[in-house]
FIZAKOL-574969 format. One record per residue (C-alpha): residue in three letters; x, y, z; chain. Coordinates in nm, 3 decimals. Example, Ala and Ser with C-alpha at 12.3 -4.5 7.8 and 13.67 -1.06 7.14 Angstrom:
<ala; <1.230; -0.450; 0.780>; A>
<ser; <1.367; -0.106; 0.714>; A>
END
This chain:
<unk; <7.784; 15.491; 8.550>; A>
<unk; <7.793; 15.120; 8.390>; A>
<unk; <8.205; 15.208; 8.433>; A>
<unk; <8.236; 15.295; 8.771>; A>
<unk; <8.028; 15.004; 8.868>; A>
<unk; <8.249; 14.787; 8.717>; A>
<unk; <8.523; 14.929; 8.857>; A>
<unk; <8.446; 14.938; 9.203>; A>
<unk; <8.312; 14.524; 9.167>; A>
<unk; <8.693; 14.484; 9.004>; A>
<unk; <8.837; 14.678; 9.314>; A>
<unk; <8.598; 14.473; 9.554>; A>
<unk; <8.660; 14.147; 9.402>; A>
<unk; <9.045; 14.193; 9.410>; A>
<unk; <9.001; 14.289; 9.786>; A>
<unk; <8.789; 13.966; 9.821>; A>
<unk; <9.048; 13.762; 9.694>; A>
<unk; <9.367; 13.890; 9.858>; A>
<unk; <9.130; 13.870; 10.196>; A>
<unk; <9.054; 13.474; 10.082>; A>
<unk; <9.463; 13.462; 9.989>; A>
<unk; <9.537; 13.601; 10.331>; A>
<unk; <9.316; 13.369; 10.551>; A>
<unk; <9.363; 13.020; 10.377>; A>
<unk; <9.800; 13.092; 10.361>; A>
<unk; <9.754; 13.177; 10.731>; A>
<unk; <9.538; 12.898; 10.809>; A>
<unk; <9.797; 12.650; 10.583>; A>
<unk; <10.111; 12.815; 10.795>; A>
<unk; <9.954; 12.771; 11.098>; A>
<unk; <9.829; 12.383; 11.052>; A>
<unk; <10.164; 12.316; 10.835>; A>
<unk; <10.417; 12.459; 10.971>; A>
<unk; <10.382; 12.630; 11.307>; A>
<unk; <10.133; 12.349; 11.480>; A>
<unk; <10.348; 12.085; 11.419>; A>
<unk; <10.623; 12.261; 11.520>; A>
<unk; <10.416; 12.398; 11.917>; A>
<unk; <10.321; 12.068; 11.960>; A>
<unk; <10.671; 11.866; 11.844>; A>
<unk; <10.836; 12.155; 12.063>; A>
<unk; <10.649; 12.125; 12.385>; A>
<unk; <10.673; 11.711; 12.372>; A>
<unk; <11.064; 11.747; 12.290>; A>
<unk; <11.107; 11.989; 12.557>; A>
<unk; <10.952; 11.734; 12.792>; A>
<unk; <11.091; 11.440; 12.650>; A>
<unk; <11.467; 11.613; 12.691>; A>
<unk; <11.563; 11.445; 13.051>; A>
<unk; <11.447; 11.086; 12.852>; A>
<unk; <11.642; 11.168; 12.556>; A>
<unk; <11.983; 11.266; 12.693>; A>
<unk; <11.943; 11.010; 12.977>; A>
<unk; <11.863; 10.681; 12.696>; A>
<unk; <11.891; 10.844; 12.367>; A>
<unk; <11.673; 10.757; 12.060>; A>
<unk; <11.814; 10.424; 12.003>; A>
<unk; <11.829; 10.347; 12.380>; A>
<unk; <11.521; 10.387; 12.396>; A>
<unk; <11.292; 10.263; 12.083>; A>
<unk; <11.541; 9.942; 12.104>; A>
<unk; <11.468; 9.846; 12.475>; A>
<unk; <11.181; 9.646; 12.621>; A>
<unk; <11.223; 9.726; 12.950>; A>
<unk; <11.013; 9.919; 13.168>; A>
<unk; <11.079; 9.971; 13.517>; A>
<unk; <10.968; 10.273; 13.720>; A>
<unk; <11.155; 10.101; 14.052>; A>
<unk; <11.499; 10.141; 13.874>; A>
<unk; <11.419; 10.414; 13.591>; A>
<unk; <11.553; 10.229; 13.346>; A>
<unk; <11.245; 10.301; 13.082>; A>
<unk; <11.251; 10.150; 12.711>; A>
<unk; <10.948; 10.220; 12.437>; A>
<unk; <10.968; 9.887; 12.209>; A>
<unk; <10.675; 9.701; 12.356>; A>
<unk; <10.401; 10.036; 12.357>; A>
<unk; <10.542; 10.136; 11.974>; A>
<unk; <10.525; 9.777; 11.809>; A>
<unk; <10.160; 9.699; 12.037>; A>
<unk; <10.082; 10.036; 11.890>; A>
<unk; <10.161; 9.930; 11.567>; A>
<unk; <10.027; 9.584; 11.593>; A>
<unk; <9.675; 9.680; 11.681>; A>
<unk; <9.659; 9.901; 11.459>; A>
<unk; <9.775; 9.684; 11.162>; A>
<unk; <9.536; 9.397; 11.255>; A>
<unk; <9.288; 9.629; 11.301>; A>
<unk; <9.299; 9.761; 10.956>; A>
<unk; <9.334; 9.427; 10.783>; A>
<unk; <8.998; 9.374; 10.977>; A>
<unk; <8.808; 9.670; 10.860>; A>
<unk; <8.923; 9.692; 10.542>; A>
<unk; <8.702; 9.440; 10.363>; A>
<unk; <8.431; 9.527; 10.627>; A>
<unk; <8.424; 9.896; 10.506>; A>
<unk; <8.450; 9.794; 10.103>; A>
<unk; <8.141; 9.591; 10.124>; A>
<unk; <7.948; 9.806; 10.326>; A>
<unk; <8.029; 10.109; 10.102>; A>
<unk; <7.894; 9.858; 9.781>; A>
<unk; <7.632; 9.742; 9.954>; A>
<unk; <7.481; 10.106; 9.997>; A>
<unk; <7.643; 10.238; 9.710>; A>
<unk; <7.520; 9.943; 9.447>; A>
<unk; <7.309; 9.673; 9.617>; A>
<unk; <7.097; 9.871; 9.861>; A>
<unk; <6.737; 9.966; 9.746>; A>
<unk; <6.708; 10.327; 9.725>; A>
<unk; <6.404; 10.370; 9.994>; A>
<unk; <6.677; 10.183; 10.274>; A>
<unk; <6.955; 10.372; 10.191>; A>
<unk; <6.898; 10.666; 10.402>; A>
<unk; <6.841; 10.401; 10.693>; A>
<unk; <7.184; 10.251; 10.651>; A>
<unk; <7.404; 10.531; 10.577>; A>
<unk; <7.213; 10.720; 10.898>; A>
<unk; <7.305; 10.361; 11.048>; A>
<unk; <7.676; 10.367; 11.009>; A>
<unk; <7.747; 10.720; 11.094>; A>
<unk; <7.531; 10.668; 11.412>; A>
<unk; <7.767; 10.401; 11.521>; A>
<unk; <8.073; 10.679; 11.445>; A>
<unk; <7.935; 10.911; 11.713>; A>
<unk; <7.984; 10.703; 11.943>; A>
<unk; <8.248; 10.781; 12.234>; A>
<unk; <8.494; 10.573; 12.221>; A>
<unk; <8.499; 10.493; 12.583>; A>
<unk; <8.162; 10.319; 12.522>; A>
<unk; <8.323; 10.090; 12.303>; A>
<unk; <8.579; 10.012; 12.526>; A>
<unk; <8.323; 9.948; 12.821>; A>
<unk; <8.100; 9.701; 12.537>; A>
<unk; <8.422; 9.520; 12.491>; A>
<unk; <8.534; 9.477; 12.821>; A>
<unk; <8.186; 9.361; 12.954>; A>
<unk; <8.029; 9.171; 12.653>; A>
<unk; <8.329; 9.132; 12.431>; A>
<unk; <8.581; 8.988; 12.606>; A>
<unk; <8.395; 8.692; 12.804>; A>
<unk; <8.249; 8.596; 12.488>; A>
<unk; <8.665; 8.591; 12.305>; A>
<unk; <8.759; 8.442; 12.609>; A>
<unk; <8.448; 8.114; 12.624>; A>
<unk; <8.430; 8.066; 12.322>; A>
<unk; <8.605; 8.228; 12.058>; A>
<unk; <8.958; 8.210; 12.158>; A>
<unk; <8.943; 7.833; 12.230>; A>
<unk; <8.789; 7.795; 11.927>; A>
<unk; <9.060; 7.914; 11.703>; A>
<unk; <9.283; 7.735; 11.942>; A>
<unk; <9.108; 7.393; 11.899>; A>
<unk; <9.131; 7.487; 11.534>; A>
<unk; <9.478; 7.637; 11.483>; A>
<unk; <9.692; 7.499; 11.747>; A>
<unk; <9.813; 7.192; 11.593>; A>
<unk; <9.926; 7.356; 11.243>; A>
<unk; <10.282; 7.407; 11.289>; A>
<unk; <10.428; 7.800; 11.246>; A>
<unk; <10.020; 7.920; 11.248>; A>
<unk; <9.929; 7.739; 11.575>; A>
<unk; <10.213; 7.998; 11.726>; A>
<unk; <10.008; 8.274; 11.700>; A>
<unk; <9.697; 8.137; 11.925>; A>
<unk; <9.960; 8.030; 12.175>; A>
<unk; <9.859; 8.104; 12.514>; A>
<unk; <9.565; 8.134; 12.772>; A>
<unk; <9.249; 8.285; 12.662>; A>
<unk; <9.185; 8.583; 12.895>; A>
<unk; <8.981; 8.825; 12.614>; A>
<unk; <9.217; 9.074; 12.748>; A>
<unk; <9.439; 9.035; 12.455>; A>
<unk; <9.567; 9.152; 12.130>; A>
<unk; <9.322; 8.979; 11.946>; A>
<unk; <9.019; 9.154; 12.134>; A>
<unk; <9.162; 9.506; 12.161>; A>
<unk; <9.207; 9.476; 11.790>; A>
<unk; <8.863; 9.350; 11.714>; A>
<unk; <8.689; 9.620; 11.933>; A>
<unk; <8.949; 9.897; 11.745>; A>
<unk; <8.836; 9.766; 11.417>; A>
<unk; <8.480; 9.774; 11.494>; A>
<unk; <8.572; 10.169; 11.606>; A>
<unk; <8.721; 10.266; 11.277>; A>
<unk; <8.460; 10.097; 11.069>; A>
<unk; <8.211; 10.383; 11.061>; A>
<unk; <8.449; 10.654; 10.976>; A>
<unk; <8.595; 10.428; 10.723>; A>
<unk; <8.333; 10.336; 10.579>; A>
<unk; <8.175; 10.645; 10.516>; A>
<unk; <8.476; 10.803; 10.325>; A>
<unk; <8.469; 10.495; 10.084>; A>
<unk; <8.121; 10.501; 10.030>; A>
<unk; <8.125; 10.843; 9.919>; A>
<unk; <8.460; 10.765; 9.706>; A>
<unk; <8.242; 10.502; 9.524>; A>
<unk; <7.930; 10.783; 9.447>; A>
<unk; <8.215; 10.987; 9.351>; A>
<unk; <8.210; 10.754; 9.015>; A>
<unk; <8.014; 10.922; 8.729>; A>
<unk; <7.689; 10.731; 8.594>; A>
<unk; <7.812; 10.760; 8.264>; A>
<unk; <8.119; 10.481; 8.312>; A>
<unk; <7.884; 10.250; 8.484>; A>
<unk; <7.645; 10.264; 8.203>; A>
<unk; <7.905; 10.230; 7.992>; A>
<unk; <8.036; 9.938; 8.150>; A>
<unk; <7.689; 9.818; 8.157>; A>
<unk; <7.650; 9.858; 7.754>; A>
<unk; <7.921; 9.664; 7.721>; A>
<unk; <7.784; 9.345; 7.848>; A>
<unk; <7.895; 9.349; 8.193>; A>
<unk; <7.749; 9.216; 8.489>; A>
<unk; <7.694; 9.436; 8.825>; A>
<unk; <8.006; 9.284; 8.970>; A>
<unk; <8.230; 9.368; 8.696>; A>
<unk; <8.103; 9.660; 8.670>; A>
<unk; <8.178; 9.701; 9.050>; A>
<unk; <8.495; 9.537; 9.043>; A>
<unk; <8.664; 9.682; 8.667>; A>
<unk; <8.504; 10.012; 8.728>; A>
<unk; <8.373; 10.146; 9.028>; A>
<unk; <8.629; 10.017; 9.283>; A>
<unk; <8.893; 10.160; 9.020>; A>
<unk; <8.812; 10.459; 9.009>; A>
<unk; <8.745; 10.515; 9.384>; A>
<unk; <9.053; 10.362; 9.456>; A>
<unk; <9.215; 10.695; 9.561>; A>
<unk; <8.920; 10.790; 9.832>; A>
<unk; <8.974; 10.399; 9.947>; A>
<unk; <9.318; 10.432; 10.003>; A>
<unk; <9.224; 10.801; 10.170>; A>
<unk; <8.998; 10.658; 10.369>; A>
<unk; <9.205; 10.329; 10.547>; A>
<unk; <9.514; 10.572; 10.590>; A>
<unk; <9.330; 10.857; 10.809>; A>
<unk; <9.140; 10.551; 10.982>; A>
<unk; <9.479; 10.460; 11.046>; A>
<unk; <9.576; 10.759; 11.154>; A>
<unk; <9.292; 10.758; 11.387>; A>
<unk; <9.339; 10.423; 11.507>; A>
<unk; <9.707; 10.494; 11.658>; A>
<unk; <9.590; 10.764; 11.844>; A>
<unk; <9.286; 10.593; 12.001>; A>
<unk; <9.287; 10.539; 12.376>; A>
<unk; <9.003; 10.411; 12.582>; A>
<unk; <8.900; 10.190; 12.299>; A>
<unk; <9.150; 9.993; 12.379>; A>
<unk; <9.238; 10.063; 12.765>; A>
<unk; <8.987; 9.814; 12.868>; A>
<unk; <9.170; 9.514; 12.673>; A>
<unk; <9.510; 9.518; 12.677>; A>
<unk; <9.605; 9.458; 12.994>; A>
<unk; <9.911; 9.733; 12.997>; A>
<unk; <10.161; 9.494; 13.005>; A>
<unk; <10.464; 9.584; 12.883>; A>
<unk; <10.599; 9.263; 12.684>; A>
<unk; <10.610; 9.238; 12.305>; A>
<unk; <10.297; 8.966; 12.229>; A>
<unk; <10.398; 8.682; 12.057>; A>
<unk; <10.041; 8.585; 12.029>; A>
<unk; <9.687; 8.691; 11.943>; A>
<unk; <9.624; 8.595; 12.298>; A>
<unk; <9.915; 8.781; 12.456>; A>
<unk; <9.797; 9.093; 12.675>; A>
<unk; <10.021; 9.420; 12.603>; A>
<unk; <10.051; 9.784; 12.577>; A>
<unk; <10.040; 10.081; 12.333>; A>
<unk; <10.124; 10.391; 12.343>; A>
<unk; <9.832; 10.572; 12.465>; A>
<unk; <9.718; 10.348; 12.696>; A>
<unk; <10.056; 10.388; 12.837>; A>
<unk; <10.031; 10.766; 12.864>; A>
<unk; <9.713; 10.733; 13.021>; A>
<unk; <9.705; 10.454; 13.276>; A>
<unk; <10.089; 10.554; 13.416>; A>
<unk; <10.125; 10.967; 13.393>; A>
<unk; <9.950; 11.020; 13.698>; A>
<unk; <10.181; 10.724; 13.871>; A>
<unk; <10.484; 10.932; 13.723>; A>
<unk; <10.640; 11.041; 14.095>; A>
<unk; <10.989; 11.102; 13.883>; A>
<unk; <11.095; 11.361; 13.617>; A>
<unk; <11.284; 11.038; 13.432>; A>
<unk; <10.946; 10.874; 13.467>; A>
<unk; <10.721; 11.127; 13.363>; A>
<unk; <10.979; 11.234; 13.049>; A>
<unk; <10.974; 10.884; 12.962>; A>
<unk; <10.596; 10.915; 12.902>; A>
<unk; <10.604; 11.247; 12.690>; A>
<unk; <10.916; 11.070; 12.471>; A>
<unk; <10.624; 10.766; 12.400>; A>
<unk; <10.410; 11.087; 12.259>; A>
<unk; <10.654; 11.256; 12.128>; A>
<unk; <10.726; 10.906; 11.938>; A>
<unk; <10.388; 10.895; 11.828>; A>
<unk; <10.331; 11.258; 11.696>; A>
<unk; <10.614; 11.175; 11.479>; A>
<unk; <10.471; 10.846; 11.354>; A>
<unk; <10.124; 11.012; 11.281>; A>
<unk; <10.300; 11.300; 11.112>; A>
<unk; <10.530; 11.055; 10.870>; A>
<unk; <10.177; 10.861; 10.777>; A>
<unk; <9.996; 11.214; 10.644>; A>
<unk; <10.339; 11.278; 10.461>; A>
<unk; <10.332; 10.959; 10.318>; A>
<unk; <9.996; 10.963; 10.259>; A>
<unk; <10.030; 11.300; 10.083>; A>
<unk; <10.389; 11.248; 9.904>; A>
<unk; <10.425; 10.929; 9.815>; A>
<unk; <10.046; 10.734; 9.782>; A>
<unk; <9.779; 11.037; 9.642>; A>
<unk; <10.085; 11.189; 9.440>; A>
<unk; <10.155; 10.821; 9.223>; A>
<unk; <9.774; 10.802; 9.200>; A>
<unk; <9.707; 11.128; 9.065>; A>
<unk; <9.993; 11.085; 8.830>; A>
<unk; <9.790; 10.727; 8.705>; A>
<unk; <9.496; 10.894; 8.735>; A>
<unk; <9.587; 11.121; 8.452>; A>
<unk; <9.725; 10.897; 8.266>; A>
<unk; <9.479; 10.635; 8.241>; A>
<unk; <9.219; 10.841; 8.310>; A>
<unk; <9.098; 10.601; 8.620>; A>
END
């Protein structure tokens, strides 16, 4: 009896697993190879009339945009794109590393809840409502005060003075990418914070036994060995942040320049797509929009393969190695 029990939990567990097998290589075909490829598709076939009318260089190399004449260039959405979202990280970054010590290390233990329920309250928030906060409340207060400010402070220093060059509106690239930071902090935040609990007791006490202080401790081992979940967590904030619309509708201005300023207004991408596709009245026009996403699915999609290939695989390698 003992036999054919065992047998038939063999024959069961061997159906389990092929069953398992079956549904995670379907779900990693469909999200890795065939999703890419539906979406990609459907914004190339769109995009077609804007590619064989100004090519790839045509168009990522020109900066202008005029619906009157169709001629239609992507330069100043891809580099605000990538603007905001650069300053934006640089920004968050140290925000999110002290936040995630401060719970992880510094926080009493009876607050902690309070805190962490804290930052991933300000997560769920709709991203609109951000972009309404820093329109109304934001912006006069870059505009009055901040932004004349830096001006007053920076203006005179030759080469730095450059980049504070120019009227203070608070509809700017220095707003947008204050309010986008603020956006991305939560999510950020969170994924470091539970990179640094990720570190076992036993090295800190270690560390500890050895005569260090808290902040060595925090600084030789836990931000060490967290260091892959920190560099998880600022590229899929990234990733987030390039995608992000009505954060940063509000504050631009949708002008299609490249800044040359903190104070310059401009454009991205998405706030491209979605303050012009209903004014598309041409198929040149309205291709021209779908080759700006097209342009940004591929940018998103190089980040996770760099992210994957070339960043997590070098620090799993070190990892290994020096066992950190």
């Amino acid at each position: 009896m003992d036999g054919i029990n065992k047998h038939t939990y063999r024959r069961r567990d061997k159906i389990i697993d092929k069953v398992v097998f079956i549904a995670l290589a379907s779900v990693a075909l469909f999200l890795g190879l065939l999703y890419p490829l539906i979406i990609g598709g459907s914004l190339l076939k769109e995009a077609w009339i804007a590619i064989e009318k100004f090519g790839v260089i045509g168009f990522i190399g020109s900066a202008v945009w005029d619906p009157v004449r169709e001629i239609f260039g992507g330069l100043p959405a891809i580099v605000g794109t990538l603007l905001t979202t650069v300053i934006a990280s640089l920004i968050a970054i140290p925000v999110c590393i002290g936040v995630a010590i401060f719970i992880t290390e510094l926080s009493p233990k009876p607050l902690k809840p309070v805190f962490i329920t804290a930052v991933e309250l300000l997560g769920a928030i709709p991203s609109i409502i951000y972009g309404m906060w820093g329109f109304f409340v934001v912006s006069p207060v870059m505009a009055d005060y901040v932004e004349p400010f830096l001006q007053e402070l920076l203006l005179d220093i030759p080469i730095i003075g450059k980049l504070v060059d120019g009227i203070p509106t608070g509809i700017d690239l220095l707003t947008s990418s204050l309010v986008l930071s603020i956006m991305i902090i939560p999510f950020m935040a969170t994924i470091v914070k539970d990179a640094f609990e990720m570190t076992p007791q036993l090295l800190k006490e270690a560390g500890y036994g050895m005569g260090a202080t808290k902040w060595e401790v925090i600084k030789d081992v836990v931000i060490p060995y967290a260091f892959p979940g920190i560099v998880g967590g600022i590229i899929l904030s990234v990733g987030r942040a390039l995608g992000e619309t009505m954060a940063v509708a509000f504050l631009t201005g949708n002008v299609h320049k490249i800044p040359t300023s903190l104070l310059d207004q401009l454009t991205t991408i998405t706030v491209s797509i979605a303050n012009e596709f209903t004014e598309a009245d041409t198929d040149v026009y309205l291709s021209s929009l779908y080759y700006l996403a097209l342009i940004l699915f591929v940018i998103s999609f190089l980040l996770l393969i760099f992210s994957k290939f070339f960043i997590f695989k070098r620090l799993e390698k070190r990892w290994k190695v020096t066992g950190i």
